[in-house]
N, C-alpha and C positions, 0 to 999 in steps of 0.2 A: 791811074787809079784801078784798071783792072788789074793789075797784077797785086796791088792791095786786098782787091776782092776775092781773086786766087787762096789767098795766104790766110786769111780771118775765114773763108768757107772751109779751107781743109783744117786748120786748128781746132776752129770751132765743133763742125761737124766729129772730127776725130774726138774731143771731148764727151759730145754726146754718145757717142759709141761706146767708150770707155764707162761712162756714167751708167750705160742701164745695166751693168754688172754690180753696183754698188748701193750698199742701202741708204744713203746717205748724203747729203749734202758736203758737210766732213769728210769723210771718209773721200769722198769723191775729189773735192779741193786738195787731198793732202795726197792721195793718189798720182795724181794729175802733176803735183806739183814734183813728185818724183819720178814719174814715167815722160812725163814730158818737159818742165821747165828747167832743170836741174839739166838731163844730157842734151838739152838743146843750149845751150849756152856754154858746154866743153865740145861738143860733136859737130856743130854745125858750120864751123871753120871762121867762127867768128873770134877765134882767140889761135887756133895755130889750123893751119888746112887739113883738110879732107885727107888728100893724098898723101900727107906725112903719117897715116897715123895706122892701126893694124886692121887687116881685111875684114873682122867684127865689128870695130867701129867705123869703118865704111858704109858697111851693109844698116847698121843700126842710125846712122847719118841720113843715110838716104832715104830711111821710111820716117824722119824727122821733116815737116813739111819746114819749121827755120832751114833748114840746109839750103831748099831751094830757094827760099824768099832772100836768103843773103846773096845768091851768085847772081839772081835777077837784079839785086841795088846796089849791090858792088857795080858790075857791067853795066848799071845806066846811071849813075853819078859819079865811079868815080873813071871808068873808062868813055863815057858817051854811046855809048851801044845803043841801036836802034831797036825796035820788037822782033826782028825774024831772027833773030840768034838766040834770040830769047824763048822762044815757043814749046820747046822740051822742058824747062823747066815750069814757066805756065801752064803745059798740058798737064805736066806731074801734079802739080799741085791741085788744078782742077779735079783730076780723075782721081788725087785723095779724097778729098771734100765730097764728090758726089758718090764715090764708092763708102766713103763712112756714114756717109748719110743715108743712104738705102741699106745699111747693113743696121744703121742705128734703129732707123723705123722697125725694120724687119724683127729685130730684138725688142723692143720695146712694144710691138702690138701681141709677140706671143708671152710675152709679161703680160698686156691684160687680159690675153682669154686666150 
């Protein structure tokens, strides 16, 4: 389950980062849905791998926290992988989440004053 919680703090949080640039609820859904939902579902190697594909959409894969969430759930359902192989991508994810999260705040209190 932490590796769940990984995955919904950096998405999540990444959201809220993206959001305080945007007036809108709208605007920020349909943002969102094209900065994030749309290349996480061709980029993140959940349709053809990472490493087949050109060194832009590597680099742009990898700042996609789905990229990591899938090699963590590939590697523990459908190979049986334990947590220590796993822990670069769990740190990744974590250190998005809590870096967008402090970058979020950080934006959004000099929005209110």
């Amino acid at each position: 389950y932490k590796r769940q919680a990984d995955f919904l703090l950096a998405a999540i949080c990444l959201s809220l980062l993206l959001a305080n640039f945007l007036s809108s609820q709208q605007a920020a859904m349909v943002v969102l849905f094209l900065l994030l939902f749309i290349p996480s579902i061709f980029l993140s190697g959940l349709i053809d791998p990472v490493d087949r594909t050109s060194m832009t959409a590597q680099v742009i894969a990898n700042v996609l926290p789905t990229t990591h969430y899938i090699t963590i759930s590939r590697a523990v359902f459908l190979k049986g992988v334990g947590c220590a192989p796993l822990c670069l991508s769990a740190a990744l994810l974590a250190a998005m989440g809590l870096g967008s999260l402090v970058l979020g705040a950080r934006f959004f209190q000099e929005k209110l004053g």
